[in-house]
Each structure stands twice: as structure tokens, then as C-alpha cells.
C-alpha positions as CSV (number, residue, x, y, z in Angstrom):
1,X,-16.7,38.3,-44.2
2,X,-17.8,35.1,-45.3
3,X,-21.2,35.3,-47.9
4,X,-23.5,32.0,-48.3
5,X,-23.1,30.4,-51.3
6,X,-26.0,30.2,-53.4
7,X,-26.1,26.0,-52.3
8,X,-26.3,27.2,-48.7
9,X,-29.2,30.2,-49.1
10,X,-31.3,27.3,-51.0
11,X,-30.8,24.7,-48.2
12,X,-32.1,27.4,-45.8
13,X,-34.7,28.9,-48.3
14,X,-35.9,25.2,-49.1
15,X,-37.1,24.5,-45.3
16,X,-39.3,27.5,-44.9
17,X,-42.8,27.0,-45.3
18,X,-45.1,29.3,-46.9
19,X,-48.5,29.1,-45.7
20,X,-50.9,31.1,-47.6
21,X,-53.8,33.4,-46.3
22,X,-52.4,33.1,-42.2
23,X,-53.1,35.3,-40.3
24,X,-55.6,36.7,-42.8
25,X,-55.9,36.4,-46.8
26,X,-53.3,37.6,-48.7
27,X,-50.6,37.0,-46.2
28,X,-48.1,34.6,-47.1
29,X,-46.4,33.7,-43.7
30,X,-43.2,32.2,-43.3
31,X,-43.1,29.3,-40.8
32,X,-39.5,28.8,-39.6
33,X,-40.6,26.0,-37.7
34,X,-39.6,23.4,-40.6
35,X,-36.3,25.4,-40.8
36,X,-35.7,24.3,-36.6
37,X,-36.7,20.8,-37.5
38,X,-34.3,20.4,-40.3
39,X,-31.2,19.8,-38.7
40,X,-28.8,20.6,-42.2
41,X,-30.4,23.8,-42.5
42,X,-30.2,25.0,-39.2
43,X,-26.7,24.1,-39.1
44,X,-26.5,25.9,-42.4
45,X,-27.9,29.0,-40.7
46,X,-26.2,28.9,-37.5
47,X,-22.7,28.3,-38.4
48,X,-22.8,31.8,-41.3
49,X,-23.8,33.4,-38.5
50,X,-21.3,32.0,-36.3
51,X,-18.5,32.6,-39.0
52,X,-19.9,36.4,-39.6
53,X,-19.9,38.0,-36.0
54,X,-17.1,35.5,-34.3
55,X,-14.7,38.7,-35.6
56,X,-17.4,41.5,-34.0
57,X,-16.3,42.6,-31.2
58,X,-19.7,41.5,-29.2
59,X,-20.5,41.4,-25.7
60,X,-23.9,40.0,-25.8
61,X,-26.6,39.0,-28.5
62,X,-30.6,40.2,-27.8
63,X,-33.0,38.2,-29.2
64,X,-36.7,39.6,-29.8
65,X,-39.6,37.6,-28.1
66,X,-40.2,34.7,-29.3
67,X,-38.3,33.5,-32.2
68,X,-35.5,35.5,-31.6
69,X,-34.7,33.8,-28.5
70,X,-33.9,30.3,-30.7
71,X,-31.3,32.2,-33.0
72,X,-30.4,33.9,-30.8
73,X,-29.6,31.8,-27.9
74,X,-27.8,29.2,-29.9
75,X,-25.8,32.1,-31.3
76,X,-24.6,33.2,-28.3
77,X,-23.7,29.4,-26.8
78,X,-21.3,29.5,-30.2
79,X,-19.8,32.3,-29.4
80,X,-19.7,31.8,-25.7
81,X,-21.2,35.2,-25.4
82,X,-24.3,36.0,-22.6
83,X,-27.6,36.5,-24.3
84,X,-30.6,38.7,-23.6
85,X,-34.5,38.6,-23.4
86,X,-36.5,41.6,-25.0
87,X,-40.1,40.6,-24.5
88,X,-43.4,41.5,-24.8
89,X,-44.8,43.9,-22.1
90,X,-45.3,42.4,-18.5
91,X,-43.2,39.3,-19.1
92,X,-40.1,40.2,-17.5
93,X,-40.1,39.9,-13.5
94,X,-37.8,42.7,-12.7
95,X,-37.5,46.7,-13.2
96,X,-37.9,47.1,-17.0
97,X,-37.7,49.9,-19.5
98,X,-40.0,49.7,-22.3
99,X,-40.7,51.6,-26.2
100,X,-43.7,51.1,-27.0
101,X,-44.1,50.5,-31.5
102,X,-47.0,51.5,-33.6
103,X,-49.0,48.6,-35.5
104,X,-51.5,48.7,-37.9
105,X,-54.2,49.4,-35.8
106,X,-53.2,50.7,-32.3
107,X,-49.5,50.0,-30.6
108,X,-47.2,47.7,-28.6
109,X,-44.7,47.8,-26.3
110,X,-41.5,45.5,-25.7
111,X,-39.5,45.3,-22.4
112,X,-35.6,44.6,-21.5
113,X,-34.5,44.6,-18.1
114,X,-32.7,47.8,-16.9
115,X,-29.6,45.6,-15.8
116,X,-29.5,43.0,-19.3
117,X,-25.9,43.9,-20.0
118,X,-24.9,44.0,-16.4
119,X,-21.9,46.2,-15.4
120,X,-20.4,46.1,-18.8
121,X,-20.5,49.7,-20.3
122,X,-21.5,50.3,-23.5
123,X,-22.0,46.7,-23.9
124,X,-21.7,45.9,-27.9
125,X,-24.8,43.9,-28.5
126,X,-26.5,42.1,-31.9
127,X,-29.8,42.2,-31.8
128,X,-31.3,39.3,-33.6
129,X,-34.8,38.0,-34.9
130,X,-36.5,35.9,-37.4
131,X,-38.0,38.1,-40.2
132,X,-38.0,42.1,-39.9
133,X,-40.9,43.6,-42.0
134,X,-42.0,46.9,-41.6
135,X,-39.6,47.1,-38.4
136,X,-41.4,48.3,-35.4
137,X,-40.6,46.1,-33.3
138,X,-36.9,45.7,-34.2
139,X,-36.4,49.8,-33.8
140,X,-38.2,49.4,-30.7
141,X,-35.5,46.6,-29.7
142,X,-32.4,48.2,-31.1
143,X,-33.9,52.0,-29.1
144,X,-34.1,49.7,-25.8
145,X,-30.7,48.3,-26.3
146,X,-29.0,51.5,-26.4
147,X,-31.4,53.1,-23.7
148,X,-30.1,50.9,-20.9
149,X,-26.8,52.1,-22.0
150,X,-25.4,48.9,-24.5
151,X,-24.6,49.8,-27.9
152,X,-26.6,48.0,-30.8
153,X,-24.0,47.6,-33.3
154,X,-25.6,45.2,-35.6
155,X,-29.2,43.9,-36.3
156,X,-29.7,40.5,-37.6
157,X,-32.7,39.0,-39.4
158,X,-32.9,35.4,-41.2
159,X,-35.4,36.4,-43.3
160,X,-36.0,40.1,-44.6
161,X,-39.4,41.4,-46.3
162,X,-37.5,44.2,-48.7
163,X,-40.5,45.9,-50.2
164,X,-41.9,46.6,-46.6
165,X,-38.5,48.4,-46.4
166,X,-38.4,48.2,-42.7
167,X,-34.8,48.4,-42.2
168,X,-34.7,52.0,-43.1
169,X,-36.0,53.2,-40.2
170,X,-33.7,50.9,-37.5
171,X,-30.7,52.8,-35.7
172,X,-28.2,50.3,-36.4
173,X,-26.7,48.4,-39.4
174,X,-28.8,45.5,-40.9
175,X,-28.4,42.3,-41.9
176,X,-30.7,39.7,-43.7
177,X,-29.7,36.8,-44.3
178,X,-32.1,36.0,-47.2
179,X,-34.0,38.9,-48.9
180,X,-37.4,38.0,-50.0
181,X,-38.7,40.4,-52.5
């Protein structure tokens, strides 16, 4: 399985933006949005990720509302795959399941359509996102996944937050692309 080279993790690295004290002081948030805009690094990104799972045996890739969707889409179109929507509650027009995810003050809920992975049984999916942290909503994602009957085999994050340590608690193997300690 092909690793980034230490050039590549830089070029990718290099067009995230920090922006201190958003949403509230202290937090450093990453912006990914300079990372879209930057045509190099995206193509960086996408093509380690295409060269890592065009050997998995994947039926479909899930992205995670709403970042998750750009990674994930563009993932899929690679690898000529379907891809799925797990969104925020009351977004999706049709019958849904939901798990709802504990946050630090109250809880949420995500939704995936009960049909996502059509007739395909036990649909091998990689769930995908932007950054996991402490990793509510990614369990919640992966649990919804294998609720409607698909099989999460992998999940995928661009960026992980490692002393948040939010992987440990996800159903499925995880990988980061970048660790940021």
C-alpha cells in the first residue's frame, strides 16, 4: 500500500489554514477550503487515496455531511464506485434511519437512507470525512453504515486530531491521512 512521501504530506499540510480562536478561543480550526482551491494539493490528496483503496474491494464510499461529500464524491468518480449521503437530521427526503451522537453540551443525530447501498448485500463501504476528533459523528456514521445492512470496512479522515483520540471508539479500521498532534 502506497505511503505519502514526506514531499507529498507537506504539499497537503502546506494548504490548510489554521485560523486561530474559531469557533471560540483556543480553537485552532483547520480550514480545508485553501486545500480545495489548491489544485496540486488536492490532486496530491486525491490520487493517495485513489492508489490506497483502488485494491479494496469497495462497493460504495459514504461521505459525512458536508465536507465529506467533496472527498468523497470525487473518490468515488475515481474509482467509478456509487457514493452515499449521511447527513444531518431532516435533510434526506426519503425513509431514513438515524444514531443520534453525544456533544459537548447535549446531542446530534445523522441520517442515511434505508436503501443507500441498494440491493447490494453487505455492501463494503469507506466511510470518509475531513478531520475526525473526538469521533461522534464518525461512530455514528460507520453504526449507520452497518445498520442498513453494508459493511464499513474502512474509515477515512484527511486530517486526524490524535490527542482527542477519537478513533478508538469507531467500529471499523482507521485511516488518517495526516496526524496532527
Amino acid at each position: 500500500m502506497k505511503t505519502l512521501s514526506e514531499e507529498e504530506k507537506n504539499i497537503i499540510l502546506e494548504s490548510i489554514r489554521d485560523i486561530p480562536d474559531f469557533p471560540k478561543p483556543g480553537i485552532i480550526f483547520k480550514d480545508i477550503t485553501t486545500l480545495l482551491s489548491d489544485p496540486k494539493a488536492l490532486d496530491t490528496l486525491m490520487t493517495h487515496l485513489e492508489n490506497r483503496y483502488k485494491s479494496y474491494d469497495l462497493d460504495y464510499i459514504a461521505g459525512i455531511d458536508a465536507r465529506g461529500f467533496i472527498f468523497g464524491a470525487v473518490l468515488a468518480d475515481r474509482l467509478g464506485l456509487g457514493f452515499v449521503t449521511i447527513r444531518k437530521k431532516g435533510k434526506l427526503p426519503y425513509t431514513t434511519v438515524a444514531e443520534k451522537y453525544s456533544l459537548e453540551y447535549g446531542f446530534d443525530e445523522v441520517e442515511i437512507h434505508i436503501d443507500a447501498f441498494g440491493d447490494t448485500e453487505k455492501a463494503n463501504v469507506l466511510l470518509i470525512d475531513d478531520l475526525i476528533a473526538t469521533g461522534g459523528t464518525a461512530v455514528a456514521a460507520a453504526n449507520l453504515i452497518n445498520k442498513v445492512g453494508a459493511v464499513c470496512v474502512e474509515a477515512c479522515f484527511v486530517m486526524e486530531l490524535g490527542f482527542l483520540n477519537g478513533k478508538k471508539a469507531l467500529p471499523a479500521p482507521v485511516y488518517s491521512v495526516l496526524e496532527i498532534d
